[in-house]
C-alpha positions as CSV (number, residue, x, y, z in Angstrom):
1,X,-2.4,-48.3,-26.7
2,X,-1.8,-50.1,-23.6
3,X,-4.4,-49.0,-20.8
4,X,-2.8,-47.7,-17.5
5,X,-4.8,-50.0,-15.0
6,X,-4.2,-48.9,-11.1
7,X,-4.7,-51.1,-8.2
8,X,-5.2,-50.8,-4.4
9,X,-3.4,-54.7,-4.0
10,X,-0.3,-53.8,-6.5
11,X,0.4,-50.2,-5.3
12,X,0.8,-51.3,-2.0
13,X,3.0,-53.8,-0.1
14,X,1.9,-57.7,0.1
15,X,1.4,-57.1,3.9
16,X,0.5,-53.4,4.1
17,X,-0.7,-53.4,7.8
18,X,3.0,-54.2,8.9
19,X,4.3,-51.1,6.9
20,X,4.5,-47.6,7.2
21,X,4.3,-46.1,4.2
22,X,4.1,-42.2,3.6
23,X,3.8,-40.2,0.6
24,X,1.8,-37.4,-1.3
25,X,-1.4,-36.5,-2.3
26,X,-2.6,-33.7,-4.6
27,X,-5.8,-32.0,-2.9
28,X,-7.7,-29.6,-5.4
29,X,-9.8,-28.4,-2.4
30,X,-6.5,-26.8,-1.0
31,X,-5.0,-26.4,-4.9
32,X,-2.0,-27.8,-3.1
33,X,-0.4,-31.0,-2.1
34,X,-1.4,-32.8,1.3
35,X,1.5,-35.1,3.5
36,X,-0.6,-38.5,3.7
37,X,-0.1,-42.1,5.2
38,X,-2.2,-45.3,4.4
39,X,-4.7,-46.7,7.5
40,X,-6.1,-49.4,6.3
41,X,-8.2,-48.8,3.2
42,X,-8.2,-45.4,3.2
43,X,-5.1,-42.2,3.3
44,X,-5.4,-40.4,6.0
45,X,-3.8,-36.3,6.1
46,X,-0.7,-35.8,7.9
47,X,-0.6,-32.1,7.0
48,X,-0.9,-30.6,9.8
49,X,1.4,-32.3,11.8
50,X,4.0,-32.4,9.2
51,X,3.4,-30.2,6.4
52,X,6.0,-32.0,4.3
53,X,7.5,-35.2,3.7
54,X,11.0,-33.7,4.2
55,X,9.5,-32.4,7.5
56,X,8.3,-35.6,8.4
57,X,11.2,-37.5,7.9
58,X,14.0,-35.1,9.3
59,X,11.7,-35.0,12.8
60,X,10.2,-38.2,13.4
61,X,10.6,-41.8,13.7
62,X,8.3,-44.8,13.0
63,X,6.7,-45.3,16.1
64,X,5.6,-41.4,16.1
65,X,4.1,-41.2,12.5
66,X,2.4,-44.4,13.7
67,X,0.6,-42.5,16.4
68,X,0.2,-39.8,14.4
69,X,-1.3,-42.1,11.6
70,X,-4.2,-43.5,13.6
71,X,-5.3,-39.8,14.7
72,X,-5.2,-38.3,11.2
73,X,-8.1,-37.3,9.6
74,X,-8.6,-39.2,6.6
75,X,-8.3,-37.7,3.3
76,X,-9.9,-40.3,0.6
77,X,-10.6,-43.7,0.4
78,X,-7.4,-45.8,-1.4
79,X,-9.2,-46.8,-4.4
80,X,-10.4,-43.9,-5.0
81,X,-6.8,-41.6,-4.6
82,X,-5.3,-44.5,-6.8
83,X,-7.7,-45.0,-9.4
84,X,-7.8,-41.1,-9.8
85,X,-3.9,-40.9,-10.4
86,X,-4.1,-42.1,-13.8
87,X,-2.9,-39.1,-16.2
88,X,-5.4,-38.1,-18.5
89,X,-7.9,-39.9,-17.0
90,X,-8.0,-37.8,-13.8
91,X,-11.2,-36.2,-12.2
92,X,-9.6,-32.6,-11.4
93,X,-12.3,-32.4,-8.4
94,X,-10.7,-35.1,-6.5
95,X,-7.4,-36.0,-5.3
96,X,-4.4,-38.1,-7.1
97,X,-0.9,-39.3,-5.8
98,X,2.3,-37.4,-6.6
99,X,5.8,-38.3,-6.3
100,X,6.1,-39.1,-2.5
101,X,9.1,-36.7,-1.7
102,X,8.8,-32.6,-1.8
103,X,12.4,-30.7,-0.7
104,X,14.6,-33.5,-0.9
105,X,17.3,-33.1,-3.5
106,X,16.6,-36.2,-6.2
107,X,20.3,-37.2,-7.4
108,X,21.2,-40.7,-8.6
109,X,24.2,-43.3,-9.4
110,X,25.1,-44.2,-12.2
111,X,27.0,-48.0,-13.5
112,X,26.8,-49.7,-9.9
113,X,25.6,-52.9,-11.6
114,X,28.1,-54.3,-14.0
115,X,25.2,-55.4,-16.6
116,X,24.5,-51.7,-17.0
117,X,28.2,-50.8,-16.6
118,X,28.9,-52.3,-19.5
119,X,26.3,-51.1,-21.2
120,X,27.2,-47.6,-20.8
121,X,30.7,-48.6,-21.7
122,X,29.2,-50.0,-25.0
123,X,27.2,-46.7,-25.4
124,X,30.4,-44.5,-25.3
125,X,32.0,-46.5,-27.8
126,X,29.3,-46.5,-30.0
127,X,29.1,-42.7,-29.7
128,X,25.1,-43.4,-29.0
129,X,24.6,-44.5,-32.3
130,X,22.2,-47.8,-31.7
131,X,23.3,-48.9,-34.7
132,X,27.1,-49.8,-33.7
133,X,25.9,-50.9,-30.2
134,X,26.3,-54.9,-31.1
135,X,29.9,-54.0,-32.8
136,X,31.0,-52.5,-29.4
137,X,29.2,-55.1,-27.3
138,X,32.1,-58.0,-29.0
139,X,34.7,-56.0,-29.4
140,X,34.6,-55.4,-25.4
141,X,33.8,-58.7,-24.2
142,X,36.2,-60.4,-25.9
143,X,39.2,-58.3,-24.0
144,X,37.4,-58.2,-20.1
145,X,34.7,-60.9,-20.8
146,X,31.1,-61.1,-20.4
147,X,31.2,-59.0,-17.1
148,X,33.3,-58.2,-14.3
149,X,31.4,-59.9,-11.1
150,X,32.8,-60.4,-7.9
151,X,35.2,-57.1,-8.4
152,X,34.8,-54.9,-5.8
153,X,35.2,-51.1,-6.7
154,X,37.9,-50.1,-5.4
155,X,40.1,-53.0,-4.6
156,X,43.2,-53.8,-5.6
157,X,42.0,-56.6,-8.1
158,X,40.0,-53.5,-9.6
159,X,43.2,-51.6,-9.8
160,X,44.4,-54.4,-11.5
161,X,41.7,-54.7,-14.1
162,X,42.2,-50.9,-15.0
163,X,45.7,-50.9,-15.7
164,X,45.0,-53.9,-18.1
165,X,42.5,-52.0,-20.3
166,X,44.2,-48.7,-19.9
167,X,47.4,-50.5,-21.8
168,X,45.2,-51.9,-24.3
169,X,43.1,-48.1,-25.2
170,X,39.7,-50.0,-23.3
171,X,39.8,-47.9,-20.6
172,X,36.7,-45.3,-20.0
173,X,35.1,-43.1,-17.7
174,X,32.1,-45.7,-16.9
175,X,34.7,-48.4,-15.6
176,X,36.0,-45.7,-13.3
177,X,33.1,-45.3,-11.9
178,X,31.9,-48.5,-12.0
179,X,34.8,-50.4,-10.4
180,X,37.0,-47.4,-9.3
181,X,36.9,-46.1,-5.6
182,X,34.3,-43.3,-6.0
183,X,30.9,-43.5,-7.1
184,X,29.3,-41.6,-9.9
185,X,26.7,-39.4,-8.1
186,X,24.8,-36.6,-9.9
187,X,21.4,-34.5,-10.0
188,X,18.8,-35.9,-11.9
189,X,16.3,-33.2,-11.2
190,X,15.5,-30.5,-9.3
191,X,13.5,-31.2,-5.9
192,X,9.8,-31.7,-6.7
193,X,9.5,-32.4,-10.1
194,X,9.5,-35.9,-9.7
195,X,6.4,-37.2,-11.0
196,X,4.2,-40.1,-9.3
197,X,2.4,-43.1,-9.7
198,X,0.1,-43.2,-12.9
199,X,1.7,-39.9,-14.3
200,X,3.1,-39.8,-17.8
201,X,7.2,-39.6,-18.3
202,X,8.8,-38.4,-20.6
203,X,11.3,-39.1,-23.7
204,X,12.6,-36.0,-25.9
205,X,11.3,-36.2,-29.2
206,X,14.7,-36.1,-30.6
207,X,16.0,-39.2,-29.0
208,X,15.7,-42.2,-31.0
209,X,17.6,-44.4,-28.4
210,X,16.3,-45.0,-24.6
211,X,14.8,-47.0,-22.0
212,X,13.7,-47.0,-18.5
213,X,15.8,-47.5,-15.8
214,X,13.8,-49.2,-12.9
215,X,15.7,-48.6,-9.7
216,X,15.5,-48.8,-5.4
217,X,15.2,-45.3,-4.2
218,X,16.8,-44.4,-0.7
219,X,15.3,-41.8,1.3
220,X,17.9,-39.9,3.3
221,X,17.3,-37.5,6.3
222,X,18.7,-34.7,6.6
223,X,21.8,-36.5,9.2
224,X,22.6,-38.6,6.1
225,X,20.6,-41.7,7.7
226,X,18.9,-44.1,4.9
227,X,15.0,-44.0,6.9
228,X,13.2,-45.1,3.7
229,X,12.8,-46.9,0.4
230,X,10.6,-46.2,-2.5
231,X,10.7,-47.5,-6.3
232,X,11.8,-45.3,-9.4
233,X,12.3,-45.0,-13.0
234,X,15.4,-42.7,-14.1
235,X,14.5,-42.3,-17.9
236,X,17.7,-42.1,-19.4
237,X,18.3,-40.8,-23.3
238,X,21.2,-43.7,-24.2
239,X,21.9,-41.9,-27.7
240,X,22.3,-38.3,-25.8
241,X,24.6,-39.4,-22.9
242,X,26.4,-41.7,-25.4
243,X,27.5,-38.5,-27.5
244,X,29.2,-37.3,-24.5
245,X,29.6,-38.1,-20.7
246,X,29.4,-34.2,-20.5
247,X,25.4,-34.2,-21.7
248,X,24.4,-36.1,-18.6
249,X,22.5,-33.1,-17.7
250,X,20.3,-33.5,-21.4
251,X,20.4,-36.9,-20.9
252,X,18.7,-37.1,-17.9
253,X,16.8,-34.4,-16.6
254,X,13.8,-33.4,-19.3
255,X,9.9,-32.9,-18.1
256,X,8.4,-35.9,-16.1
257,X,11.8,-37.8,-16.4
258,X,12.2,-38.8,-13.1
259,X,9.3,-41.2,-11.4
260,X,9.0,-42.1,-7.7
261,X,6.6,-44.3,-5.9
262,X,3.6,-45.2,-5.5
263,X,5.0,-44.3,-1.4
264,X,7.5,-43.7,0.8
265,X,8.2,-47.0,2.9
266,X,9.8,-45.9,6.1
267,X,12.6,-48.3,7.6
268,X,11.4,-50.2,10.8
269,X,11.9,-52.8,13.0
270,X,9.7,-55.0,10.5
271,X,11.5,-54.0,7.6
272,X,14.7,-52.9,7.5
273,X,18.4,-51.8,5.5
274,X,18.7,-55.4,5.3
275,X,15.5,-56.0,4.0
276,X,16.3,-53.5,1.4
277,X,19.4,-55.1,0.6
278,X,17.7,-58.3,-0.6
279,X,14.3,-56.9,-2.5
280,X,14.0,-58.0,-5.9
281,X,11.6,-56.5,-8.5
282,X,10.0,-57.1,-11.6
283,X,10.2,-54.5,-14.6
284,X,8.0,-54.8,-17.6
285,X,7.3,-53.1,-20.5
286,X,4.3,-53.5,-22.7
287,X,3.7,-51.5,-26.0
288,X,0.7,-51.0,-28.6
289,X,3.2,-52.9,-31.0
290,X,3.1,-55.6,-28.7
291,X,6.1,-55.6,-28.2
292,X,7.2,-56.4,-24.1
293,X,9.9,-57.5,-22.1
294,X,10.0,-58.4,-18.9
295,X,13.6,-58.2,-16.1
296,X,14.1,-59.2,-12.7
297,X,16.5,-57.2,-10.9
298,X,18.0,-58.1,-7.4
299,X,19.3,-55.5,-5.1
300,X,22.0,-57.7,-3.7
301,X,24.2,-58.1,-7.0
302,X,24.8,-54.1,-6.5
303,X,28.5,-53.4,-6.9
304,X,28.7,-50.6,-4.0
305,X,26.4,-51.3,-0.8
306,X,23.6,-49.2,-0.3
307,X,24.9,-47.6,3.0
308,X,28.4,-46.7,1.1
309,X,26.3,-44.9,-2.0
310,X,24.5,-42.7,1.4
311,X,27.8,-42.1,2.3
312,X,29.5,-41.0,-0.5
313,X,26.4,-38.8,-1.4
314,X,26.2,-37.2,2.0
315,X,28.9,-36.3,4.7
316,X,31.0,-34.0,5.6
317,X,31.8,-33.0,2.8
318,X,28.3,-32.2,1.2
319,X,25.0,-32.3,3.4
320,X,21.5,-31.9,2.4
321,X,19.1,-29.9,5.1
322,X,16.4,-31.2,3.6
323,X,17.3,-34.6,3.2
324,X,17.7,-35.7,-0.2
325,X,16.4,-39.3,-2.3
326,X,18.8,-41.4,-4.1
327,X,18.5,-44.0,-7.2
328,X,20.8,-46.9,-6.7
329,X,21.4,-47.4,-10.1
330,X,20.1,-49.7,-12.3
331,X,20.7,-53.1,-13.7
332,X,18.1,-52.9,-16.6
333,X,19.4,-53.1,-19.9
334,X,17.3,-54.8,-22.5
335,X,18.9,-55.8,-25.6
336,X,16.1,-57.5,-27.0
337,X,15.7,-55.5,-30.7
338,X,12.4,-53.4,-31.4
339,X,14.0,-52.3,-34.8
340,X,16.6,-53.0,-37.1
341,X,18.6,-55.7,-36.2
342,X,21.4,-55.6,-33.4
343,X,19.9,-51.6,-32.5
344,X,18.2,-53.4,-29.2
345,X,15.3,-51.8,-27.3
346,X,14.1,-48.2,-27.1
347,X,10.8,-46.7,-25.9
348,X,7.8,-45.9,-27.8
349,X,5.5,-43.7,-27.3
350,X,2.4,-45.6,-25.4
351,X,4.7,-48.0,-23.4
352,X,4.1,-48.6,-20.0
353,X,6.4,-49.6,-17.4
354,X,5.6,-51.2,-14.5
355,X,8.4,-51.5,-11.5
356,X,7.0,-54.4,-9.2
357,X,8.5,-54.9,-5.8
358,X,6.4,-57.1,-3.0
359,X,8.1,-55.0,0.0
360,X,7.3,-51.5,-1.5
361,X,4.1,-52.0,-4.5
362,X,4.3,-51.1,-8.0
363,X,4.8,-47.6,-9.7
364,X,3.2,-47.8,-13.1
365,X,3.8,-45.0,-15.8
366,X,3.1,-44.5,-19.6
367,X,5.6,-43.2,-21.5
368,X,5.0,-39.8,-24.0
369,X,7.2,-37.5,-25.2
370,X,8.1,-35.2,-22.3
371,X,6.7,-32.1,-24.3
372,X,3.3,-33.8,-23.9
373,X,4.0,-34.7,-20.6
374,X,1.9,-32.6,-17.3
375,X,4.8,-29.8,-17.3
376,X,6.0,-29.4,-14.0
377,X,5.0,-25.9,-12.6
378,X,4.2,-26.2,-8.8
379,X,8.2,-25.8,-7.3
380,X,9.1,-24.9,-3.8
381,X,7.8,-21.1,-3.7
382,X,4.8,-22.4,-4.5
383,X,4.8,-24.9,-1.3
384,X,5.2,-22.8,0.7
385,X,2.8,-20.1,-0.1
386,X,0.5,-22.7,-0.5
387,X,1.3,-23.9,3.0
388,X,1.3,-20.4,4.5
389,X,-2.1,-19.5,3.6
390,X,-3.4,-23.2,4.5
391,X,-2.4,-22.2,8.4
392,X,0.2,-25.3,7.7
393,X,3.6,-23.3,8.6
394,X,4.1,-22.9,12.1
């Protein structure tokens, strides 16, 4: 099986000193999570000032957790907090990394790249049976072509475009989302059970056709303002959401099925939305069959901009107090086969992934089956007892 091997130099940013980043520690001294920030080569404690990330965010700016950074007590030494975040492998005496947001509501997009927009369109057809994937795969292409870049969702070229398939029966749900004027936007899982860097995530047994699904995460505050990025994988059960649009839900949100990390990069006057807008990042997957593939995805080939998905997800019309993190979507769709011919990739149990960005670090996770997975027991009641008997609340 693949070893799970964590780094100080790939978890962080290639020029960490210009960065801010934030994120989570588990402290079994406390039996309780701490707010922390990286200072050099160590993570220093933000509790106290900020007793969560959502706190943190919703109150501050850069140039205050910066002060607040260089007075913090520090909590463990860098290599020692990532080298301890390695599921299975963990000293319970010591701290690890979690997931690097606590109240915010995790949703995600869905088909805002048009590789994966046809993928899912290809999924539907093949009523998630991996098997008639390839079938599908022709018989769309040969009506709308290989893709539909430079569409704009939306427009009235996309208009167009849909009331050319709707004559010819190729219209589907995915392509109205994907090119139509509102973006899919739904839950992936409840706030805090996001899992971090070096966790495990987790596949149902049952599934026999899936994949990652490396993505950008925006961090929203609570006034719908994107004041952070971080890196995620939004396991995704093809074979269960291609059934039925209706099993989203099953499809996505199982035990450790939702990874964010390793931190929370805060926007700044060094890096900013724009920055964001042109990070590219490298996914891989390794197995014990050794099997791997390897994808390049680049931000900037998004159909919708990452300021209209924030806006669409929060606004007048639904807010989120406690701020809330977004997955962009993903462009990942690997057809390379691990079985039968023309079935393309799924997960074993034993890969690991690795989501690579220079401007954010890498998340690294192995892949079980999400019964075997850490199950996720610590929600929000148990923050904030946790919290209130630390002295944190205030």
């Amino acid at each position: 099986m693949p070893q799970v091997k964590l780094s100080v130099q790939e978890s962080l940013p290639q020029r960490p000193d210009e960065a801010v980043l934030v994120g989570r520690a588990w402290v079994p001294a406390e039996q309780g999570p701490a707010v922390i920030a990286v200072r050099g080569d160590e993570a220093v404690d933000l509790t106290r000032a900020y007793p969560t990330v959502s706190h943190l965010l919703n109150v501050t700016r850069p140039a205050d957790v910066r002060t607040a950074i260089r007075v913090a007590p520090a909590l463990a030494r860098l290599d020692a907090l990532i080298g301890n975040s390695v599921e299975g492998a963990r000293d319970a005496a010591k701290p690890w990394l979690l997931a690097p947001c606590d109240l915010q509501a995790v949703k995600a997009s869905g088909v805002t790249f048009i590789a994966s927009l046809l993928e899912r369109v290809i999924e539907e057809r093949a009523r998630g049976n991996p098997a008639l994937a390839d079938g599908a795969r022709r018989e769309i292409q040969a009506i709308i072509g290989p893709d539909l870049r430079g569409i704009r969702p939306g427009s009235p070229e996309a208009a167009r475009v849909k009331d050319v398939l709707v004559a010819r029966g190729m219209w589907s749900q995915y392509l109205e989302v994907g090119i139509g004027p509102d973006a899919e936007l739904f839950t992936k899982c409840p706030p805090m059970a996001a899992v971090g860097l070096g966790a495990r995530v987790g596949i149902h047994p049952k599934s026999v056709w899936n994949n990652p699904e490396p993505e950008l995460v925006l961090v929203i505050d609570s006034a719908g303002a994107i004041v952070g990025v971080s890196l995620g994988n939004d396991v995704n059960l093809r074979d269960v959401e291609g059934r039925s649009a209706l099993l989203l839900g099953r499809a996505k949100d199982n035990n450790a099925s939702a990874a964010i990390g390793p931190f929370i990069r805060m926007l700044d006057d060094t890096f900013t939305l724009d920055h964001a807008r042109r990070i590219s990042f490298e996914t891989t997957v390794h197995g014990d069959d050794g099997f791997s593939v390897k994808h390049t995805t680049h931000v900037s080939e998004i159909g919708r901009d990452l300021a209209d998905l924030a806006s669409q997800l929060h606004s007048r019309y639904h807010r989120y107090p406690d701020g809330v993190v977004l997955f962009i979507g993903t462009m990942f769709t690997p057809l390379d086969d691990r079985g039968a011919p023309g079935s393309g990739f799924t997960h074993k149990v034993g890969d690991v992934v690795k989501i690579a960005a220079p401007e954010i670090g890498t998340l690294v996770n192995e892949v079980v089956h999400c019964d075997d997975a850490e199950p996720w027991t610590f929600g929000g009641g148990a923050l904030m007892a946790n919290l209130a008997r630390r002295g944190a609340l205030r």
